[in-house]
N, C-alpha and C positions, 0 to 999 in steps of 0.2 A: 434055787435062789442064791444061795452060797458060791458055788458054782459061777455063778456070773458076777459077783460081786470078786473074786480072785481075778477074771479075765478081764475086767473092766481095771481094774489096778493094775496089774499087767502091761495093759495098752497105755496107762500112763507112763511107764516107765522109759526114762529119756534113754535115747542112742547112745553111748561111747564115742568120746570125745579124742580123737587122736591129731599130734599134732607132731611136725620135725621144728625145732627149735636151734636157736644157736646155742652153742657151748656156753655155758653160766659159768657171772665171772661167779670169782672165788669170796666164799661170806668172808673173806680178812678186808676185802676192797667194798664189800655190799654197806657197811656200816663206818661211818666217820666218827669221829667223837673232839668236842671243841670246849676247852677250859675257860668259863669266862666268870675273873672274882672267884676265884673255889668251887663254880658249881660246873659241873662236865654235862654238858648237854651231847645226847646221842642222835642220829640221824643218818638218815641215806644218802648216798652219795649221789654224783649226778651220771656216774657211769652205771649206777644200779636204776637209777627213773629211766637212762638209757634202753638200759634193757628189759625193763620191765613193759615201756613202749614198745618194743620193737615186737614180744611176744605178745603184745594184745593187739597190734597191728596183724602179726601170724594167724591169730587166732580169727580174729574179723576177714579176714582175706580166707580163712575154710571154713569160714559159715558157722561158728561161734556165735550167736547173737544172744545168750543170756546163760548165767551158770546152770549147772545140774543141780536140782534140788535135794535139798536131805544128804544121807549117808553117800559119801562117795569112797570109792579105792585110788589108787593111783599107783602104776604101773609105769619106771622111767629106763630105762636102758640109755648109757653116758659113754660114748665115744670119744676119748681122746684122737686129736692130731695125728695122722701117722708120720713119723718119722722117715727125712729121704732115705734114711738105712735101713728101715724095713728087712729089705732084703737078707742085709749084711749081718742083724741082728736074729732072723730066723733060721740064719741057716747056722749060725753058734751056737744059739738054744731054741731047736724047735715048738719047744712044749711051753717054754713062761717068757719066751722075745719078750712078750707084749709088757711083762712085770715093769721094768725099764725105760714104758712109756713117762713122761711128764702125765700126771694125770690128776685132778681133785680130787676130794675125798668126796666117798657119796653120801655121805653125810650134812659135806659142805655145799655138792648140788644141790642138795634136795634144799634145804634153808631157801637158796637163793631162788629154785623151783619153785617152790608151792608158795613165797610170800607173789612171785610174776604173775602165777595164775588163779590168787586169789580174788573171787568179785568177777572172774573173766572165766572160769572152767568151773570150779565152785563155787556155793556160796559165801563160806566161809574155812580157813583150813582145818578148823577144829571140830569140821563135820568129815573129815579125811578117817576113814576106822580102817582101812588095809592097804599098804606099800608092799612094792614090790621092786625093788633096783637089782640092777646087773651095770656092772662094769664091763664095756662089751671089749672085742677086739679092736683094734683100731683098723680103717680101710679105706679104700681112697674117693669115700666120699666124704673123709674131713671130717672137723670133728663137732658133735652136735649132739644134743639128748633129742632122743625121741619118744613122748611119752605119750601114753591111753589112760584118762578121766572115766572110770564108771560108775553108774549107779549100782548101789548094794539095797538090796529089795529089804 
């Protein structure tokens, strides 16, 4: 009886949610902020609803059709741009070229990250209990986060 009550919960638990996304601007540009009479009113910009459309647009086109319930992880790996020197730059320093990329913080992904695919991957982000980033190499598929949504049982 036990036994089938673990497998039965089990079979609930949703798929992992994996998505290629575009390169997230940067949270300096995600948040505006407007003095009006002494009082600063903070808000989104129209380049961040931009983008936040564009990834629940991504998401609806792989079959996203409602968040993952409960405890989720989230796992993003952040591609910077590669550079036309590439070349020129690895073969100076093979080992940290990539250091030298233009690149965001992943810190400052993730911000811009998980407010996109909140409502639309999760429930909510405050149900997020494990991250996982990598700042990857740059390559010449451009630059883009590629990130996996799971449930945590």
């Amino acid at each position: 009886m036990q036994l089938d009550l673990v497998v039965s919960a089990r079979a609930r638990v949703s798929s992992p949610i994996k998505l290629v996304l575009p390169y997230p601007i940067s949270a300096n540009r995600y948040w505006r902020h407007r003095a009006v009479k002494s009082v600063v009113y903070t808000y989104v910009s129209t380049e961040a609803k931009l983008y936040r459309d564009e990834v629940a647009r991504i998401a609806l086109a792989a079959g996203v059709r409602k968040p993952l319930p409960g405890r989720v992880g989230v796992r993003y790996k952040l591609y910077p741009n590669q550079p036309k020197d590439f070349l020129k730059r690895s073969k100076r320093d093979p080992e940290n070229w990539d250091d030298t990329v233009s690149c965001i913080d992943l810190d400052n992904a993730q911000k811009v990250l998980f407010d996109s695919l909140n409502k639309i991957a999760f429930v909510d982000d405050k149900m997020i209990r494990r991250i996982e980033a990598d700042r990857a190499v740059p390559d010449e598929l451009g630059a883009r986060i590629e990130v996996e949504i799971y449930p945590i049982e």
